[in-house]
Every structure is written in C-alpha cells, then in structure tokens.
C-alpha positions in Angstrom: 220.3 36.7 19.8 220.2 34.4 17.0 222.4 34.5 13.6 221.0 35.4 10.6 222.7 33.8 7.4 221.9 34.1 3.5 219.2 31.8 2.2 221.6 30.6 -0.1 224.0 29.2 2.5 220.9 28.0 4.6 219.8 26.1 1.7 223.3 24.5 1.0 223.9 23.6 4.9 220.3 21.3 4.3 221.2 19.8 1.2 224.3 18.8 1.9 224.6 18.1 5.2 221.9 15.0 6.5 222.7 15.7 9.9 221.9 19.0 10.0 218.4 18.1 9.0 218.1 15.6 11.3 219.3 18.1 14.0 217.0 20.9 13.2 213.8 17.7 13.6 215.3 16.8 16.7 215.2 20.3 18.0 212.0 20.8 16.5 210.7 18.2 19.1 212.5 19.6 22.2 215.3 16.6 22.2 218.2 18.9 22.8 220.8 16.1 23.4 220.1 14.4 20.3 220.0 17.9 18.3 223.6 18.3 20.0 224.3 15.3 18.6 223.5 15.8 15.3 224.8 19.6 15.4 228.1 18.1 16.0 228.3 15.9 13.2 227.1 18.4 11.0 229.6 21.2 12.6 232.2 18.1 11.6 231.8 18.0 7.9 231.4 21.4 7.8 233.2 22.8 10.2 233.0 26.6 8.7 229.3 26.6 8.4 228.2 29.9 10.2 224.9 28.4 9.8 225.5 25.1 11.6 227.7 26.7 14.4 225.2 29.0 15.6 222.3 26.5 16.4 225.1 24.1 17.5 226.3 26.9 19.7 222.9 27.0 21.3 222.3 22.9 21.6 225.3 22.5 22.5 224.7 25.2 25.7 221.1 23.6 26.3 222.1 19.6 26.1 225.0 20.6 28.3 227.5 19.6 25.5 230.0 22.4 26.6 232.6 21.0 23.9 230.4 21.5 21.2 228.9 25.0 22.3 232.7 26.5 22.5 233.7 24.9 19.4 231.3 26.7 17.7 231.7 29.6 19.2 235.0 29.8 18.4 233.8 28.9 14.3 231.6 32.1 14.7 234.5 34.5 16.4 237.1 33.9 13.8 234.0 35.1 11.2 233.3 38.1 13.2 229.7 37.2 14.1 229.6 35.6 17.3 226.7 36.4 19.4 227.0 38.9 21.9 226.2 36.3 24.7 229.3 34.4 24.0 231.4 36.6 25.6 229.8 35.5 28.9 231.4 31.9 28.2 234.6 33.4 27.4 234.3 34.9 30.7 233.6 32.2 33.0 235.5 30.1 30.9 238.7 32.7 31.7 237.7 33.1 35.6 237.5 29.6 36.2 240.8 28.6 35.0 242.2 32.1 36.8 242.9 33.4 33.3 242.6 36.7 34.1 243.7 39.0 31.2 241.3 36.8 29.0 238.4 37.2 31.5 239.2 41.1 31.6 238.8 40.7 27.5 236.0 39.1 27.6 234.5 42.0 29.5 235.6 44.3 27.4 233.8 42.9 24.5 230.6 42.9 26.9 231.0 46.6 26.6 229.7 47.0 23.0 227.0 44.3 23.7 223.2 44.6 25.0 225.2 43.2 27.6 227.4 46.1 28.8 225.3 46.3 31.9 226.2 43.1 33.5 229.6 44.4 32.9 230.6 46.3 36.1 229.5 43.8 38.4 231.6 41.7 37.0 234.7 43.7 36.7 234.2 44.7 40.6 234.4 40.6 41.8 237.2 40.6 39.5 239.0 43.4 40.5 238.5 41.9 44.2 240.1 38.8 43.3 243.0 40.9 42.3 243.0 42.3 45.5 242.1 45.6 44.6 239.0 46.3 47.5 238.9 49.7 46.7 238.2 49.7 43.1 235.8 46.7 43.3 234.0 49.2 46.2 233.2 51.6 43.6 230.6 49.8 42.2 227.8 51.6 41.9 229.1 55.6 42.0 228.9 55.9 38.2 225.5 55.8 38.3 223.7 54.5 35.5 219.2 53.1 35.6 217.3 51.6 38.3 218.2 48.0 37.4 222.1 49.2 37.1 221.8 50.7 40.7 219.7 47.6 41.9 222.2 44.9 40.9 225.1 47.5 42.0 223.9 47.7 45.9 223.6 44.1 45.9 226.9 43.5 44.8 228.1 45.9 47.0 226.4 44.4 50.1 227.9 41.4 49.3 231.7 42.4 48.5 231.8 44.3 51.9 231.1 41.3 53.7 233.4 39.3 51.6 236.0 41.8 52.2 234.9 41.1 56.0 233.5 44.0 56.8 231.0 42.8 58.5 228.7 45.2 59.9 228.8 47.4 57.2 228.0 44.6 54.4 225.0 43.6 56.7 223.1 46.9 56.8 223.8 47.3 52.9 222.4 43.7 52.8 219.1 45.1 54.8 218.8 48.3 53.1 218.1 45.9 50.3 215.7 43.4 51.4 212.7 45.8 51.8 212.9 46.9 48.2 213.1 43.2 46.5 210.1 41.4 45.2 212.2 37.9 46.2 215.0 38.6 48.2 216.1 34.8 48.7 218.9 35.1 46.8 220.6 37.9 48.2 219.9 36.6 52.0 221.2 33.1 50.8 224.3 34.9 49.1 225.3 36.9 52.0 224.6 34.2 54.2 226.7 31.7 52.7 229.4 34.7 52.7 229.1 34.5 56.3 229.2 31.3 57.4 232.6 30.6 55.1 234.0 33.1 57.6 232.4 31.2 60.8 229.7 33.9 61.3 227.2 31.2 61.5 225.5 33.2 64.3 224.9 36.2 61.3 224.6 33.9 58.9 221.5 32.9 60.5 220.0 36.3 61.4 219.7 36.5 58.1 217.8 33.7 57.5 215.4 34.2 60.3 211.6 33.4 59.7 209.1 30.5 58.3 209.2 30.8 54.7 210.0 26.9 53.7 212.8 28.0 51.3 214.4 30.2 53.9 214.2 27.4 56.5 215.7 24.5 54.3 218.7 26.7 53.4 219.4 27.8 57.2 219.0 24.3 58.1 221.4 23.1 55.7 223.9 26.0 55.4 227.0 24.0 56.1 230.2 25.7 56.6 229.6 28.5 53.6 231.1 29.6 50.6 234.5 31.7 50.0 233.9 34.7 48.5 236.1 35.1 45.5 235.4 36.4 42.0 233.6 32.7 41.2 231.5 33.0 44.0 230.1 36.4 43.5 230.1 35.9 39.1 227.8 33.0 39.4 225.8 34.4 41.7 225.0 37.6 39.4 225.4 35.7 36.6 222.0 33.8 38.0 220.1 36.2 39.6 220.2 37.9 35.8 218.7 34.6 34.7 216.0 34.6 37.2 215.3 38.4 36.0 215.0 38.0 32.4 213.8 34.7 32.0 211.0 34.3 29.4 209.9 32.4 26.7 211.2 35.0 24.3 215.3 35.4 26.8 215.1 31.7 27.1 218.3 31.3 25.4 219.8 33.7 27.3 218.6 32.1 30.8 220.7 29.0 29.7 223.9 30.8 28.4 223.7 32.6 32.2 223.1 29.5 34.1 225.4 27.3 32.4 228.0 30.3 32.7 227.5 30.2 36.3 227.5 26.3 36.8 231.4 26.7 34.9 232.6 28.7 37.6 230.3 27.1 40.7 229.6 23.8 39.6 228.1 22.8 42.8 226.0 25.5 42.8 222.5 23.8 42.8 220.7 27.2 42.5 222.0 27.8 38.5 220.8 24.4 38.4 217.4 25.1 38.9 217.4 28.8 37.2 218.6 26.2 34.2 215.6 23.9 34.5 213.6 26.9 34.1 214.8 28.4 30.8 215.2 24.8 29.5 211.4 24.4 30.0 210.4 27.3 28.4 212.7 26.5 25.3 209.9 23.1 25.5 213.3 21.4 26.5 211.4 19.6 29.2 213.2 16.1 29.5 216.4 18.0 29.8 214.8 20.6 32.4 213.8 17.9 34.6 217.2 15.8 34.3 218.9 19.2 35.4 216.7 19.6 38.7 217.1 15.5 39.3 221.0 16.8 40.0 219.7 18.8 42.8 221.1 16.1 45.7 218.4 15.6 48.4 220.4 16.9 51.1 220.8 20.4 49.3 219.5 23.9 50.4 217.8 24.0 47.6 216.1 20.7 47.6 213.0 21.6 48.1 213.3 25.0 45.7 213.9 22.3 43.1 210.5 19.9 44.0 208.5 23.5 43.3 210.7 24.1 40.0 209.6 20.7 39.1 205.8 21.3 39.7 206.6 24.5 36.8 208.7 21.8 34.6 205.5 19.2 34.7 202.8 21.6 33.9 204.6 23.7 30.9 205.3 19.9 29.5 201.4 18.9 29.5 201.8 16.7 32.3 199.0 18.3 34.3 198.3 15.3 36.4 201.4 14.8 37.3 202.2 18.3 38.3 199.2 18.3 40.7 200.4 15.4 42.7 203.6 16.9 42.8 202.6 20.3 44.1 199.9 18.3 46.3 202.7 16.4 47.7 204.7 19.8 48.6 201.5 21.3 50.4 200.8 18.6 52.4 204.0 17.6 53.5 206.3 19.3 56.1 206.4 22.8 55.9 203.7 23.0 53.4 203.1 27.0 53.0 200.4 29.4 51.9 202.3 28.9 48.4 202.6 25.4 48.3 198.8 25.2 48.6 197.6 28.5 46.2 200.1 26.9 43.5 198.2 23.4 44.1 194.7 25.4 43.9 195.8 27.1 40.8 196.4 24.0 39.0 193.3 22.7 39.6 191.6 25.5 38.6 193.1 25.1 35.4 192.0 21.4 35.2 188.4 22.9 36.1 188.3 20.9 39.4 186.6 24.0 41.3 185.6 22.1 44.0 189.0 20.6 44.9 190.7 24.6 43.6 188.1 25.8 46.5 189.4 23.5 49.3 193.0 24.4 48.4 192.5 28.1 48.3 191.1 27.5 51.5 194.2 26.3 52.9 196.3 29.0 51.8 193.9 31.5 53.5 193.7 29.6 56.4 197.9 29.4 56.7 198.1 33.0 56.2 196.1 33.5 59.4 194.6 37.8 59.8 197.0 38.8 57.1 195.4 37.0 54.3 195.7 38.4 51.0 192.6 39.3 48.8 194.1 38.2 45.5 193.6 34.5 47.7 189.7 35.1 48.8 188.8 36.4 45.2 190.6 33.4 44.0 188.8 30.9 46.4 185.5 33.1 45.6 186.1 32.0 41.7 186.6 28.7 42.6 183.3 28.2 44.4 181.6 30.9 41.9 182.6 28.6 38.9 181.7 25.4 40.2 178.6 26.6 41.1 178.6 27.2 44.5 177.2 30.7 44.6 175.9 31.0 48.1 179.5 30.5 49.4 181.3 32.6 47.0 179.4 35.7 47.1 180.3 36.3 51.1 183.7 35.6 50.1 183.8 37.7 47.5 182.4 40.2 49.2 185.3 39.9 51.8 187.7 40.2 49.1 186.5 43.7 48.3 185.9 44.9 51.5 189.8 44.1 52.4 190.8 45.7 48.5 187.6 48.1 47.9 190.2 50.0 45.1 191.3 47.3 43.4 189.6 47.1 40.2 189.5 43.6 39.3 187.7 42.4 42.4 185.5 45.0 42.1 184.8 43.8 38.4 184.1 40.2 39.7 182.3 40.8 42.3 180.1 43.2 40.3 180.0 41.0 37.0 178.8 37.4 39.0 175.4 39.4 40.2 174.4 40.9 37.3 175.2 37.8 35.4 172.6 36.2 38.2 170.5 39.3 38.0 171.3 39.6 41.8 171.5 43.2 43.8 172.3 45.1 40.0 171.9 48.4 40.9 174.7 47.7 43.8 176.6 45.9 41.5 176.7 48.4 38.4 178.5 50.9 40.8 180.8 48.4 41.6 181.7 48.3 37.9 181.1 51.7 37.6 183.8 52.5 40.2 186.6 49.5 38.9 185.7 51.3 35.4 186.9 54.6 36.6 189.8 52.9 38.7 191.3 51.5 35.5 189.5 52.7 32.2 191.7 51.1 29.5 190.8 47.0 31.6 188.6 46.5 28.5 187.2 43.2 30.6 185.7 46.1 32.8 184.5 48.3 30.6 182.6 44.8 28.9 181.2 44.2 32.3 179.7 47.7 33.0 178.5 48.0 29.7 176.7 44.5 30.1 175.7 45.6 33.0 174.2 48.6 31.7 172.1 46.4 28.8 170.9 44.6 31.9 169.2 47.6 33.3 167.8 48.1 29.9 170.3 51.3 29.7 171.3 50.7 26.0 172.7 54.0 24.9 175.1 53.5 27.8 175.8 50.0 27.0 176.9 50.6 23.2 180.1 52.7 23.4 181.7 50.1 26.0 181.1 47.2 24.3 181.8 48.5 21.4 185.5 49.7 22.8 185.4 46.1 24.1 185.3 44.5 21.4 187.3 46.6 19.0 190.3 44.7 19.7 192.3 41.9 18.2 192.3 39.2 21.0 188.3 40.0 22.0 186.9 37.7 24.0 183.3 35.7 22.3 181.8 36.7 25.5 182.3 40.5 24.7 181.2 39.7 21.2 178.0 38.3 22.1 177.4 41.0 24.4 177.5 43.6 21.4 175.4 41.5 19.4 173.0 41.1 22.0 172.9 45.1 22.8 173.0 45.4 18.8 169.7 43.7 18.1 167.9 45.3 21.1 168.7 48.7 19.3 167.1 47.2 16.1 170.4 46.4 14.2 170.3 42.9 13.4 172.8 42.9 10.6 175.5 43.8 13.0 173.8 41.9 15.4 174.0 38.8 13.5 177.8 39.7 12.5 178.8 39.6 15.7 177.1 36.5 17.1 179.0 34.7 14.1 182.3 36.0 15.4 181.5 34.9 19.1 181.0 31.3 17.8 184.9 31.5 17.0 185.7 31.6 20.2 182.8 29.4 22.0 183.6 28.0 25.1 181.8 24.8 25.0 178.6 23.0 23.6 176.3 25.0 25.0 177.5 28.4 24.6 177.6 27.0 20.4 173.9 26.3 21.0 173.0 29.5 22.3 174.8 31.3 19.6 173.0 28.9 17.0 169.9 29.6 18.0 170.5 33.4 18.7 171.5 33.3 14.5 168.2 31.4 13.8 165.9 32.9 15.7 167.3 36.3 17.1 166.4 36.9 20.6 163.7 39.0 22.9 163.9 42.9 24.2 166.6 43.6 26.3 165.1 43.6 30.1 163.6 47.1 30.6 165.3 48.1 27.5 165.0 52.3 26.7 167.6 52.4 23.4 
C-alpha cells in the first residue's frame, strides 16, 4: 500500500521540512494525532510533496483527521499515484453526500485495483438505492472465488430482506450461518434490517441463543436500521476489515473502518473493527479512545470491553488486561470465552495455577460438549506449574475426546517421556501424531527425543536432525541433537549444537545445564544401542 518516492526527494522533504521530521518521531512512537499534526504542517509548506502526502494520508486516516487524510489524497491523485485504497474514501465520501455519479467513479477506479473484489457488492447496494432491485439481485451470478461468492450470498441475504422480501432474505440468511466461522455480523445485519421494518418478532429469531454478544445486541436492538446503500456499504466495508485485519493489512483495516464510520457514523461496530487495526499499527492510545466512544447502552458494549482486553495486552499492559478480561468472566453473562481468554493471559504471565482454575471454568460452562483444545489447555496449565498428577488424567481426556489430533497426542506423549513415565505407550503416541502430520517439526523433535530416550539412536538422529534444520529452531530441539550427537561419539557437533541452544535458553537453569554439558559433556544415553 504504501508510496515509494526517490531518495532524493525523501532526503529534501527531511531537510527542509522540521515538521516532517518531527512527524515521522511521533509516528515512530505510535502518537498518531500528534504525527497528524505535524504531517499537516509539513503537507502546508509543501503542499506538493508526494512524500509528505502519503504518510499524511495515512495519519491523517489513523488520528481521525479526515481533513488532512483527503487533502492529501487529493495532492497524490492530481500526481497520478494515489493508493489504490483511496478510492474507497472517494466512495463513501460520494455515497454519503448522495453523490452518486462520483460514487459510481470511484468504483470504477476500484476496478483496476487489488480492490476490484469488493467492487460488486458495492455497486449492488448502489444500484438498490437507485432503485434498480433487479440488477443489485444479480449479485453473485458472475461467479468469481470462494471469498467473491462468500461475500456475494451475504449481500444477497441481506438486499432481499431490505428489498422486503422477507422469507426469501431469511433462508438465504440461514443457508449462510452454518458455513461462517463468526456469523455475528451477518445475524446482527439482517436483524437490524428487520426490525427497521417492525419485524421485531424475526429480528429476534435470529438472534436466538446464549452467546453474550448475541444476547446484548437482541436486548438492545432498538427500532433497526434502514436499509439503503449506507447501511449495507459500511457493513461490507467492515466485515472486509474484520477479514483482513493483520499486522501486515493494518492500514487497510483503518481506511475500511473509517470508510464505513463516514457513511454510518453511529455504527459502533466499525468503531471497534477500528480499535483493532489501530492496535496492531502500535497505535494503542488512539485504539482505546476509539472503543471509549462505544456508549454504554450500545449493542456492542460489551463487544467493545473484549476488544479492549486485545487493545491492553498488544500495548504491554498485561496487568491491566487481566483484570479487564477477569472483570468480563466474572460478571453477568460471563462465557466459556470470557474465561479461556482470561486463562490464556495468565498463561502468558506464567500464573499456571490461576491459567488452571480459569480453564477450568470454561470447561465447566461448556457442560458435555466441552472442547479438547480447553482440557489440553487446562492439562498445560497444571503440567507447567507442576502439578503433574492432575494434568496427566486430563490430558489423557483430551486425547481420548481428539485421539487424531496430532498436537495432543504430541503433548500427551512428550510430558511422559520428559518424566520417563509409561514411554513405550507414549512413543506410539508420537509415533502416531508423527504420521498424522509429518512436516509439525515440534513432533518429529518429540518422537525423535523420545526415541534417544529408549536408547534407539539411529532412529533418533534423522528427526532431530530435520528438527533442527530450520531457521526459527527451538534450543530445546538443539539440545536434543547435541545430546543424541555425543551419545553417537560426535562431540564436535555435539558441542556445536549445545552452543547454539544457549542462544535461545529459557532461563537460568537451562544456561547452567548447557554450561556444564560444554564443560563436562554428559553420560550414555539411557539404554543407548547407536
């Protein structure tokens, strides 16, 4: 997405413009309003500077300084290089004020841009708003990938019933549901189609169960949404952003979100979405004042209370994040998710005691249908904070509920060797999770550590080897192949890696270990037969 410019006019934009400089610092250090600030006045006594337009284009879009982000857009049109994104701008930009031949431009443009998919989903909400049903129905019969025909249905679903046809826009709406990973924003799209008609009763069917998100947004529907070409833009516009967001689409997640919030801008959704791509610019302060303009009484109050919990964490503030995500399991409606994403924080933090007690609560809120991913994560917990007599029955749950899924298998298999506990039971565990996904090189570490533990070094070799013939190896795998190396005599290599695994020690005593393993070498493998 971003502009590249001549070093030459990057080096001139520096030395003669102070605030540019003091903008790029300011960026540098995640404080996107005051980069804005400092964009602008640069944009100002240059205001031709490619250079300076294109990052004030993007401060501009992250500090909310809409002003600022179309002025330089429109610096970077008239030189022929705006970025492709901009032309989503332009769009909402045209919708919103019901300029319609610009907003049909502005598609057009998306159609010689990396963007060219998002453009008949557009042009069908548009077309609507023209009142042309029929064409905006024929979304979706030119075919195109999975994700074109994904985002097409959707759509469709949704113009039916804001065309009020009802019945028809609801079984589109669940022949979708089944097929989503999160389907919340479909069911909260249709639903607020609905109850701007006064279909509350449908509105509702749709938003049936006990999921805590599901349950705020049905209790605070309200009387709905119309469903015009703003309505249904934003909507996409957003659940793009939720799609693509990353660390690397970051600036795209904004562009989408603010897009949206200029043609909804009560739509508290985008908000959030926002908060999200802000954070993983490292804009934190910024993500945080966007979800604190989530009002209380919203739907998606307590959506933006888990966003937050995301927002704290990514910004180092693990403390903080923990009460926050402690607060939202214990309080009203506190789910199986509320308390996992509490656990999982505390894992990080190495509390496995308190990780343990949370994972606990998950399972026990899931009831029969508990998931396994939960009991091997609960069986970690206790397993790494040394509590092995509890975690081995639960981990052996976990693989009795998932006996083909290769990582629990791995664990499960891994923890008793490690303890020298049932190996002969626990190398076929490995065994099997090895042949159930033989490019996991964590597995083929563990069965070939497993092997060395049986004395079965000829075995053991080739997998670690594999293992650690990578560029992000672990020192755990590294110390393994030194350890299987100098049982087979080689103590060169042995040596070599030992001094690699102390690059990657995990703490004091693992440094200690490898010390004295350099110093001294180290006994026969157990049982070894090379």
């Amino acid at each position: 997405m971003a502009l590249s410019a001549s070093p030459a006019a990057a080096a001139a934009a520096e030395e003669n413009l102070p605030a540019y400089v003091r903008a790029r610092a300011a960026d540098a250090d995640g404080n996107v309003d005051a980069a804005a600030r400092y964009y602008a006045l640069a944009l100002a006594a240059k205001p031709g500077s490619e250079v300076v337009a294109i990052r004030a284009y993007r401060e501009g879009l992250a500090s909310g300084d809409m002003a600022l982000a179309r002025r330089s857009a429109q610096v970077l049109a008239r030189a022929g290089v705006a970025p492709p994104d901009a032309a989503l701008l332009d769009f909402a930009d045209a919708l919103a004020a019901r300029r319609r031949d610009q907003a049909v431009a502005a598609l057009e443009s998306l159609g010689e841009s990396p963007f060219d998919f998002m453009r008949p989903v557009l042009a069908a909400w548009l077309a609507m708003d023209g009142r042309d049903n029929a064409a905006a129905l024929q979304l979706g019969t030119s075919g195109g990938d999975a994700l074109d025909r994904r985002y097409a249905s959707e759509n469709k679903a949704l113009l039916l019933i804001a065309q009020k046809r009802t019945a028809e826009g609801l079984a589109a709406v669940q022949a979708q549901l089944g097929g989503l990973r999160d389907d919340t924003q479909l069911r909260f799209a249709a639903a607020s189609l609905l109850a701007g008609q006064g279909k509350s009763d449908a509105a509702k069917m749709l938003l049936a169960g006990e999921d805590p998100a599901i349950a705020t947004y049905r209790q605070r529907l309200g009387r709905g949404a119309k469903g015009d070409a703003r309505f249904g833009a934003s909507r996409f516009l957003v659940r793009v952003a939720v799609d693509m967001t990353s660390e690397e689409t970051a600036p795209l997640g904004i562009v989408l979100t603010r897009a949206a919030l200029v043609l909804d801008p009560g739509y508290d959704r985008a908000r959030i979405a926002l908060a999200d791509a802000l954070s993983q610019e490292g804009a934190h302060a910024k993500a945080r004042e966007a979800l604190a303009a989530v009002p209380a009484k919203s739907p998606f109050a307590r959506e933006a209370r888990v966003a937050e919990v995301a927002v704290l964490s990514r910004a180092g503030k693990a403390e903080a994040a923990i009460a926050a995500a402690a607060a939202l399991s214990a309080g009203a409606g506190g789910s199986s998710d509320d308390a996992r994403r509490l656990a999982d924080l505390l894992t990080e933090q190495s509390r496995f005691d308190d990780a343990a007690a949370s994972y606990a609560v998950a399972i026990e809120r899931e009831g029969e249908q508990a998931d396994w991913t939960l009991l091997l994560q609960r069986g970690a917990a206790l397993e790494q904070g040394g509590r092995w007599d509890e975690a081995l029955p639960v981990l052996h749950q976990a693989v009795q509920i998932a006996p083909e899924e290769p990582l629990a298998l791995n664990y499960l298999g891994y923890a008793q060797v490690e303890r020298g506990q049932n190996v002969p039971a626990a190398v076929a565990l490995l065994e099997k999770a090895h042949r159930l996904a033989p490019e996991d090189l964590s597995i083929a570490d563990s069965l070939g550590w497993g092997y060395y533990r049986q004395g079965d070094l000829a075995r053991a070799l080739p997998l670690l080897e594999v293992a650690a013939n990578t560029n992000d190896v672990s020192g755990t795998v590294q110390e393994h192949l030194g350890d299987v190396l100098w049982a087979l005599g080689r103590r060169y290599e042995a040596r070599y890696a030992w001094s690699a695994a102390q690059l990657d020690a995990e703490d004091a005593t693992v440094e200690a270990r490898l010390a004295d393993k350099l110093a001294h070498g180290m006994a026969a493998a157990p049982g070894a037969r090379p």
